[in-house]
C-alpha positions in Angstrom: 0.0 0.0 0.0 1.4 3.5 -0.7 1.7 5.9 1.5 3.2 9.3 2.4 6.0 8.3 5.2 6.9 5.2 7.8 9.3 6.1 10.4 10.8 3.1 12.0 12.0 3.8 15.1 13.7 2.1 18.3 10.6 3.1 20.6 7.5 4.6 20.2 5.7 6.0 23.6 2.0 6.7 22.3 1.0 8.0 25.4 -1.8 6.2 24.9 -2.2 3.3 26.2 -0.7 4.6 29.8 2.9 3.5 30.6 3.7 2.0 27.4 6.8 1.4 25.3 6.8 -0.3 21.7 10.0 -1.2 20.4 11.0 -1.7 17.2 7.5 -0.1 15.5 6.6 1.9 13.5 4.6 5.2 12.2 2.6 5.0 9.4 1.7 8.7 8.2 -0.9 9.1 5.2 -2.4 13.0 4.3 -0.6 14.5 7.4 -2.2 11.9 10.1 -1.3 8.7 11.4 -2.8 5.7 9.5 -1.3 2.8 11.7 1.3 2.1 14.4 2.6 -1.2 14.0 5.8 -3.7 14.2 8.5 -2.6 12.0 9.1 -6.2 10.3 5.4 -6.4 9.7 5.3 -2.0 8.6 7.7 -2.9 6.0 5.5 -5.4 4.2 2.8 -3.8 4.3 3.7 -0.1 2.9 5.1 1.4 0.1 6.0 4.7 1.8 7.2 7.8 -0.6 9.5 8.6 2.4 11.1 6.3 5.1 13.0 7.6 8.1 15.5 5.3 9.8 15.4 6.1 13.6 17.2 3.2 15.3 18.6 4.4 18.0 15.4 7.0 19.0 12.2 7.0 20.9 9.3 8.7 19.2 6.6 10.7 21.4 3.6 12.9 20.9 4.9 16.7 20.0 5.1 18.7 23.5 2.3 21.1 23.9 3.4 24.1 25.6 0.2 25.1 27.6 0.8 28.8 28.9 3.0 31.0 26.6 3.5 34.8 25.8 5.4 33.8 23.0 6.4 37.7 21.6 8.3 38.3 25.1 11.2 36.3 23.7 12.7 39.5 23.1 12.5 40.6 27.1 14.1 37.4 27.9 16.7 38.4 31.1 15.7 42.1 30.6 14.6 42.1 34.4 15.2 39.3 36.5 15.8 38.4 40.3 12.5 39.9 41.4 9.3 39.6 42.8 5.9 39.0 40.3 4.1 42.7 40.9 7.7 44.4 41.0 8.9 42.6 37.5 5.4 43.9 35.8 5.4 47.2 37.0 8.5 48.5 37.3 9.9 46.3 34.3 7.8 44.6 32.0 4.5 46.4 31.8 6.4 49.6 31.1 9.0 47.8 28.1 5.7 46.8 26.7 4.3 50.1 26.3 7.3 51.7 24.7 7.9 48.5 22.4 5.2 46.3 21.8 4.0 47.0 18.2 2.7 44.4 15.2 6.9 44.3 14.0 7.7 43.5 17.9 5.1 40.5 18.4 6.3 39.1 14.6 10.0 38.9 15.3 9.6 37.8 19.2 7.0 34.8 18.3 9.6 33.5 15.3 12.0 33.7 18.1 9.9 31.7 20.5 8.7 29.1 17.8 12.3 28.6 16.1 13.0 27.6 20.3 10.2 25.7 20.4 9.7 23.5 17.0 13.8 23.3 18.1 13.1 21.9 21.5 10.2 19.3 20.8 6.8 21.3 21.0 4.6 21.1 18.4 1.8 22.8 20.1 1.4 26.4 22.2 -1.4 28.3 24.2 -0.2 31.4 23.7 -1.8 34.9 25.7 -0.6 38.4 24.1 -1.3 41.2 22.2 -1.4 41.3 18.6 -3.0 37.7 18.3 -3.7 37.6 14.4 0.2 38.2 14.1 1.3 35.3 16.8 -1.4 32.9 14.6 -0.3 34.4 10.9 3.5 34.1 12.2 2.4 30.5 13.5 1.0 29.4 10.3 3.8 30.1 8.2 6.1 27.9 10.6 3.4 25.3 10.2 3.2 24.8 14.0 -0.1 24.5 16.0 -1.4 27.0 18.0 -4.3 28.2 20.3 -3.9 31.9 20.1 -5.4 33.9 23.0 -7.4 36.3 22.6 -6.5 38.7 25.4 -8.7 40.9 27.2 -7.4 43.2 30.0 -9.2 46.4 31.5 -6.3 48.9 30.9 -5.3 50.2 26.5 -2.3 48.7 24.6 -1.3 49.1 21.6 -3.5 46.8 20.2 -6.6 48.1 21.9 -8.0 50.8 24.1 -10.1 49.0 26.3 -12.2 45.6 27.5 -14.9 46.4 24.6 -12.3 46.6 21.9 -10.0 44.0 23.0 -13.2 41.7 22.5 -14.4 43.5 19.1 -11.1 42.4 17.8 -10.3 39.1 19.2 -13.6 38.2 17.8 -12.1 39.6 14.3 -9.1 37.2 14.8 -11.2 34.0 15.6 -13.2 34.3 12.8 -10.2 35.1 10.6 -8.9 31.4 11.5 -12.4 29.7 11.8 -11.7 26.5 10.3 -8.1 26.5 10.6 -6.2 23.7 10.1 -3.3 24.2 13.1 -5.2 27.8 14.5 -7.0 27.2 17.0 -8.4 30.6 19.3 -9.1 31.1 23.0 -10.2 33.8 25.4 -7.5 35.2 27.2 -8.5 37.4 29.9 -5.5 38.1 31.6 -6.0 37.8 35.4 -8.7 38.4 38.0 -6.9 41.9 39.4 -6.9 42.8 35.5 -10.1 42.3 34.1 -13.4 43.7 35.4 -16.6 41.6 36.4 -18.7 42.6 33.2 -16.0 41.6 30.7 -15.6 38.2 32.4 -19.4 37.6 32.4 -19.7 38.5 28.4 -16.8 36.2 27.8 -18.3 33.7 29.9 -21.3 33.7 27.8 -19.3 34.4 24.3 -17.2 31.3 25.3 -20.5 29.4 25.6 -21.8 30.4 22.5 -18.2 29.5 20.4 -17.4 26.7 22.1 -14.1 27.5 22.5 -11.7 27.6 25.7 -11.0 30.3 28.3 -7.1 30.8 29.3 -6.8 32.9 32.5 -3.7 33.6 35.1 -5.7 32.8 38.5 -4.0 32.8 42.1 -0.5 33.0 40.8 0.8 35.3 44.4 -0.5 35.8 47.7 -0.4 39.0 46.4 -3.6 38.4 43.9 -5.2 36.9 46.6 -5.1 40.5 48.9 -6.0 42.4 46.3 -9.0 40.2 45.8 -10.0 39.9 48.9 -9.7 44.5 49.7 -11.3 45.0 45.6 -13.7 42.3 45.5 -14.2 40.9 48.8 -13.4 37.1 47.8 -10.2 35.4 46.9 -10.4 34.8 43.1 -11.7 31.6 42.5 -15.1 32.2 44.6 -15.3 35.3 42.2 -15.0 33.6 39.0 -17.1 30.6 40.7 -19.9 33.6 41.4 -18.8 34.7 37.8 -19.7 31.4 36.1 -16.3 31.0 34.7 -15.2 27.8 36.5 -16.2 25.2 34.3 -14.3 22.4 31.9 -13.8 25.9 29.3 -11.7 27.2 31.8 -7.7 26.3 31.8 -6.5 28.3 34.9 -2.6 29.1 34.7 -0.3 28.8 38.0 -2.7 27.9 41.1 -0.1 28.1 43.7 -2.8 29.9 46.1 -5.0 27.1 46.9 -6.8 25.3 49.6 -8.4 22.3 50.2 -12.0 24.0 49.7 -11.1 25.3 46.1 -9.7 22.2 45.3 -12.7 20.2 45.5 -14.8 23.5 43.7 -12.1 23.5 41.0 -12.4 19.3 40.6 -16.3 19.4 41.0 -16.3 22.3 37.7 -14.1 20.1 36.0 -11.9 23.3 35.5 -8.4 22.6 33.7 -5.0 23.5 35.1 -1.9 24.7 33.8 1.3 24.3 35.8 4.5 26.3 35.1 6.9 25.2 37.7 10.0 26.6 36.3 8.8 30.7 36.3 6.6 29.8 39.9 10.1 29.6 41.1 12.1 32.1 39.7 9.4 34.7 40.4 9.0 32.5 43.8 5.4 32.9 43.7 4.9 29.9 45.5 3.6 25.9 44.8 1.3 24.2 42.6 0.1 21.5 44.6 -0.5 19.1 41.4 -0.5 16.1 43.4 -3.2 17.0 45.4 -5.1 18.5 42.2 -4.1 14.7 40.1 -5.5 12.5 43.3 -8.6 15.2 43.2 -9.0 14.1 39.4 -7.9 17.6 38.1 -6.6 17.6 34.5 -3.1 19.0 34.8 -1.4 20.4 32.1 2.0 21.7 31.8 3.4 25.6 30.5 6.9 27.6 30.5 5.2 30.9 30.6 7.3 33.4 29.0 11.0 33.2 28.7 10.6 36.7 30.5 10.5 34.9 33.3 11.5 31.6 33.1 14.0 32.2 30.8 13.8 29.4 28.6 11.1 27.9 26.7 12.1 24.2 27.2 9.0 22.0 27.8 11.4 18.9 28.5 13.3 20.7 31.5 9.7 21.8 32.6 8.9 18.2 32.8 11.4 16.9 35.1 11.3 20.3 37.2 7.1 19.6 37.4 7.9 15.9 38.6 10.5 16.7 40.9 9.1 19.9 42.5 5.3 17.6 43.4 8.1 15.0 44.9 9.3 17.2 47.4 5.9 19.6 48.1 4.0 16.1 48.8 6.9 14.9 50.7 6.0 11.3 48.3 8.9 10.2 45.8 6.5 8.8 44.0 4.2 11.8 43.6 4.1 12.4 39.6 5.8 9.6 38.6 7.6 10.2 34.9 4.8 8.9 32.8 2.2 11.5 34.6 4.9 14.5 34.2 5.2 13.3 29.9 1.3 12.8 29.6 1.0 16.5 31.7 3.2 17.9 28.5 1.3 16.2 26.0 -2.6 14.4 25.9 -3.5 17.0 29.2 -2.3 19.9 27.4 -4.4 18.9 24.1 -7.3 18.3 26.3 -7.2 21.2 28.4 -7.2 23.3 25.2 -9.6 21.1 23.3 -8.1 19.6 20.5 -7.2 15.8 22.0 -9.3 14.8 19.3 -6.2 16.2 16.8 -3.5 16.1 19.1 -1.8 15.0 22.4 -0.9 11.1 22.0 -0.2 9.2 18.7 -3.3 6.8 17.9 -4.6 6.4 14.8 -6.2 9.0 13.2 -4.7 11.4 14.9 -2.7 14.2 13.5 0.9 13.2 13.1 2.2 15.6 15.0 5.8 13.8 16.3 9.2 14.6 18.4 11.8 12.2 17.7 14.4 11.8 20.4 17.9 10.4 19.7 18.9 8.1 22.8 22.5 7.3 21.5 24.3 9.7 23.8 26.2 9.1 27.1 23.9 11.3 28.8 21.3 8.5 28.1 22.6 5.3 28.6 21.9 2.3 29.8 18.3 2.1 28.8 16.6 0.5 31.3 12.9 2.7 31.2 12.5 5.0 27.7 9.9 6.9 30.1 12.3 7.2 32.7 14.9 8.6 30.8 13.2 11.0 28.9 11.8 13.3 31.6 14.9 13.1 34.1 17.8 12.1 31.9 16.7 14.1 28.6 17.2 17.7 27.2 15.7 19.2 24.5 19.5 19.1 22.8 18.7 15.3 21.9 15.6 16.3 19.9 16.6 15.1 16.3 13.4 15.3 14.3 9.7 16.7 14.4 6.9 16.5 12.4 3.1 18.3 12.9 0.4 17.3 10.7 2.9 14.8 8.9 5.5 17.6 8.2 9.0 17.9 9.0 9.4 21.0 10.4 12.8 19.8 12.5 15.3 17.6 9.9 18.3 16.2 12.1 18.2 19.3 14.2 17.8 22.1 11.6 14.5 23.9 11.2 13.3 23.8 7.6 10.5 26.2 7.8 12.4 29.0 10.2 15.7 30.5 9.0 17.3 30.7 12.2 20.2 33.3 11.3 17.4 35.5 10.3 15.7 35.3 13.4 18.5 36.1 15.3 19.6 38.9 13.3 16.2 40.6 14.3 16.3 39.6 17.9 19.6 41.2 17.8 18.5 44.2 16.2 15.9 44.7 19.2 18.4 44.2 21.4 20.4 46.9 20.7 17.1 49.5 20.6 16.0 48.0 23.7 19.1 48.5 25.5 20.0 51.6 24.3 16.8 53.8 26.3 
């Protein structure tokens, strides 16, 4: 039988079923999805592939999904570090934004982000920013999947002047990419201190209506819960509770400012959440407590946040850091063991976003979206467990290959749909203006 492309590889980790490894299968990929997985002797016989990859000495995985990004702030990575969240926004960031953020600003800092990414694994980012239609047009042209947030905040930008027009023109951007093949949209109101009660209601009922999801920074400081508590007079999650917005649209980004009460309200609304270990502690905002939220049934996804504050966009270093960090919070070593930290990077992020029906794990069907890692390094050997290894022996340097929707877009290490020197040329270029106010 013809098809488009069999890789035959070492391992394949589907994700699905839980825990397992094949070895010595393969991927058969027909129009961009994945037809069959099978064993390589039997793959061979079977297809007439236009394109066979050799991976013998690699484990294939679902692409990463990077659930929380502000991909454009690439170009603030290490402008202001070493400091508290509130102080780093409004001494630092909030105030480079103004001066900088314009349509030229969010093109060149997403390229920057998804050369990074594509470079590191991820096939797949949540992103929440300004200029949205450029972080999905720039997105496109990679060919890498995205859910592109369609932010909503109280105070002007330059992309809008206030709650009403952020909405008038996030609505522009999803029905720009209606249909989409790897565009996906989301509302994005930025945090509870941020965004009003009557914005949140009409995108609790606009969400409703588009059946699309809600991305949302909730309890990321003990700080957001004061100011909660003296403007509203309820920590956060009782207000969007009140609000309506706690529900399986919502994916809720940080959560280190919980107790056991909103727990179980966040669990009984079936409301997702997105962990970003990594920039929780540089920012030392304080502790996700994901094993409490897995054993309360809570889906649990994984982000980096922006390499503003993390500084570093690497999904597999997030992944160990997530497993480790639950290890020592729950005082249990065997709290988030390594398959639960790979799924939280993968099928959780697809289904907290809503696309696990395209994404997430490699079954059949599914969009053959792929990162191949090469395990023929002394940094990963012996073998004993491919899971194992790759989320606390593996770095994103031993990414070889990646596909999404059944295109290479990573080729032995090298993008082929980003020219990396360009991109760095123009990061460089902002560099220079930014550091010469």
């Amino acid at each position: 039988m013809k098809i488009d492309t069999l890789i035959n590889a070492r391992w394949i980790i589907p994700v699905i079923p839980e825990n397992q490894v094949l070895e010595h299968h393969s991927l058969a990929i027909q129009h961009g999805r994945i037809l069959e997985i099978l064993p390589t002797a039997k793959a061979e016989q079977k297809y007439s592939p236009n394109n066979t990859e050799e991976l013998t000495d690699h484990a294939l995985i679902p692409g990463l999904i990077n659930a929380h990004t502000h991909a454009a702030m690439s170009l603030l990575r290490g402008l202001a570090d070493d400091m508290p969240l509130m102080t780093w926004l409004n001494d630092h960031i909030w105030p480079a934004e103004g001066k900088w953020v314009s349509e030229e600003f969010v093109a060149d800092g997403t390229q920057l982000a998804l050369a990074e990414m594509l470079r590191g694994g991820t096939t797949c980012f949540n992103d929440m920013y300004f200029f949205p239609e450029i972080t999905a047009r720039v997105a496109a042209a990679a060919g890498m999947r995205a859910v592109v947030g369609l932010i909503v905040i109280d105070f002007p930008s330059a992309w809008a002047t206030d709650a009403d027009d952020y909405l008038c023109r996030g609505l522009e951007v999803h029905d720009q990419y209606r249909g989409h093949n790897l565009i996906k949209t989301a509302f994005a109101p930025h945090a509870p201190y941020s965004v009003s009660d009557k914005p949140l209601e009409r995108i609790r009922t606009l969400a409703d209506e588009m059946d699309i999801p809600i991305h949302m920074h909730v309890h990321e400081t003990h700080d957001e819960i004061k100011q909660g508590l003296q403007q509203f007079g309820t920590r956060p999650i009782e207000r969007l509770q009140e609000l309506g917005l706690l529900s399986p649209s919502l994916a809720a980004v940080h959560m280190t400012q919980l107790n056991d009460d909103e727990i179980s309200a966040v669990a009984e609304s079936g409301t997702h959440v997105i962990h970003c270990p990594e920039s929780n502690l540089k920012l030392a905002s304080g502790f996700c407590p994901v094993n409490k939220l897995v054993k309360a049934g809570i889906n649990v996804a994984i982000g980096t946040d922006s390499a503003a504050s993390n500084n570093d966009l690497d999904m597999f270093s997030e992944m160990r850091t997530a497993a480790l960090l639950a290890k020592g919070v729950a005082q249990d070593a065997s709290a988030i063991p390594a398959f639960t930290a790979l799924r939280m990077a993968t099928l959780n992020g697809a289904i907290a976003l809503g696309i696990a029906d395209q994404t997430g794990s490699l079954e059949p069907g599914k969009s053959a979206d792929i990162t191949a890692i090469n395990f023929n390094h002394a940094e990963t050997k012996p073998m004993y467990h491919p899971i194992s290894q790759l989320v606390y022996a593996t770095g994103r340097d031993k990414v070889s290959d990646v596909w999404i929707a059944g295109k290479q877009v990573v080729r032995k290490g090298n993008l082929t749909t980003i020219n990396i020197d360009e991109v760095g040329e123009r990061a460089s270029g902002w560099e220079n203006k930014i550091r010469e106010e």
